[in-house]
N, C-alpha and C positions, 0 to 999 in steps of 0.2 A: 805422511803426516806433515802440516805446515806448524809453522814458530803460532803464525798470525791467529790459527783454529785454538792450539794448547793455551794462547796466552787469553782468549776469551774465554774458555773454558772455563779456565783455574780463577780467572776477574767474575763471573758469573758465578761462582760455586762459592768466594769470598764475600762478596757482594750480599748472596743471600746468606750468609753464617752458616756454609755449611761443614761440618766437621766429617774429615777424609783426608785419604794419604794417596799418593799414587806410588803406584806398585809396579812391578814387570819391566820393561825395556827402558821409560824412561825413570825408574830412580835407579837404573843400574846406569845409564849416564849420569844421571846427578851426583852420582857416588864415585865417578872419575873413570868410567870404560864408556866412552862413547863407540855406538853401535847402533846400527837403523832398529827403530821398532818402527811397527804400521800403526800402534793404536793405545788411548791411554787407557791402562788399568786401574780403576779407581776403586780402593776398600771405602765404604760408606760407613759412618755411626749407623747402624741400625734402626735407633730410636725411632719411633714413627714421624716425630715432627722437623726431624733433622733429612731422613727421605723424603718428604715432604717439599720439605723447601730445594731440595737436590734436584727431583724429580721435574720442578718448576723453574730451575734455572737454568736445564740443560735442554727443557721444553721451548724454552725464550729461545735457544742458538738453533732450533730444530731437530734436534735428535728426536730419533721414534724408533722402537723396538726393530730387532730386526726379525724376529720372530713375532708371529700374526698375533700377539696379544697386547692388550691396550697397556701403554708405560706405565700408569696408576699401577697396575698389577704388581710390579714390581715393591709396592708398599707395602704389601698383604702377606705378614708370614706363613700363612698357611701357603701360599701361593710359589712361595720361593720353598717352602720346603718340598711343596709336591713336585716340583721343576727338578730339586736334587733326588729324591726319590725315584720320580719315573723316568725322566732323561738323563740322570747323573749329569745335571749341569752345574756347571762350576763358575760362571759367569753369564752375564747377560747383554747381548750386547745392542750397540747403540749405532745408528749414523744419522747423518743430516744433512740435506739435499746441497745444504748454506757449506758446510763444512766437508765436503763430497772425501778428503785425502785420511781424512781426520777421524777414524772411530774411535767410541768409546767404550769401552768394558765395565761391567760393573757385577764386584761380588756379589754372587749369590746369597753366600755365608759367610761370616767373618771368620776369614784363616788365621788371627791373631785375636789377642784379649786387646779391643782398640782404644781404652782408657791408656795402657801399659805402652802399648805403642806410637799413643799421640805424643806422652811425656818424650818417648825418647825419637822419636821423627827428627829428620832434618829438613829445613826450612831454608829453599834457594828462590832468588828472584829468577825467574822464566823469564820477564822484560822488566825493565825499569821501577821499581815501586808497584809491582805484582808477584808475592809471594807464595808459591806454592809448598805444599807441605808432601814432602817423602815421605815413605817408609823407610825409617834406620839403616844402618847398616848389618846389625845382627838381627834385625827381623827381616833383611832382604836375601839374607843370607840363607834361614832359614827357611824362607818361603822358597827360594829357588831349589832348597836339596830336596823340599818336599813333593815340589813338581816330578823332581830329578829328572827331564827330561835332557838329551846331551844339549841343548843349546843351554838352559838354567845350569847344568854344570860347569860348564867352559865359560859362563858367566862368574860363577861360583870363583874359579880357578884366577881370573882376570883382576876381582876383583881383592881378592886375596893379596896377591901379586903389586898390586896398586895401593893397598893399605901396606905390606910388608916396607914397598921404597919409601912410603910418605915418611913412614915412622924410624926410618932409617935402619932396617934389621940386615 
């Protein structure tokens, strides 16, 4: 993953107004445990016109399905349901020839109520006067016990660990 891929990314998904959090490796550094992730996890608004414009921002940096179906597909609930249905997929994911180090993920389903979860998001500059938007800390929390897999735990545990000293306990 490059700073330079993440920070056009998060400027192209602003840029077009699109409403999303990023989830998985990098908001558990954003939340104070830095650790290599290879790729950004992005929960989407749903809404059709909000993937829309998602779909066309990430088109503009070159992202293209990495599975043989057209990225448009990705808009079509029917489409995204039969994908968790018959593959049990859980995300979708992305790369870009431009952006070779840099995938992108993107939920299937929304693992949070994302109205609930944009209130409470945290909001860091990735570079200078480009803001990106996390997933909280108690919704990163829960997503990661829900993965439960040991690396989402020992994240889990880190993160803990790092709110405990902040708070002085």
């Amino acid at each position: 993953m490059t700073k330079h891929s993440v920070e056009a990314s998060v400027s192209a998904l602003n840029s077009a107004q699109v409403r999303y959090h990023i989830a998985g490796g990098l908001a558990v550094v954003a939340h104070g445990f830095v650790r290599f992730t290879a790729d950004v996890d992005l929960i989407l608004d749903l809404d059709a016109g909000n993937l829309g414009r998602a779909i066309e921002a990430l088109e503009k940096l070159g992202y293209r399905p990495r599975a043989p179906v057209p990225l448009h597909d990705f808009k079509v609930p029917e489409k995204r349901e039969e994908w968790v249905r018959e593959r049990a997929l859980t995300v979708f994911s992305l790369y870009s020839p431009e952006h070779q180090a840099t995938e992108v993920d993107l939920f299937v389903e929304a693992p949070l109520d994302f109205d609930e979860a944009f209130r409470a998001a945290t909001r860091l500059d990735v570079a200078p006067g480009v803001e990106a938007v996390f997933v909280g800390y108690d919704d990163l929390v829960r997503l990661k016990r829900r993965a439960g897999r040991p690396s989402d735990l020992a994240d889990i545990e880190h993160l803990k660990a790092i709110r405990s000293e902040r708070q002085g306990d």
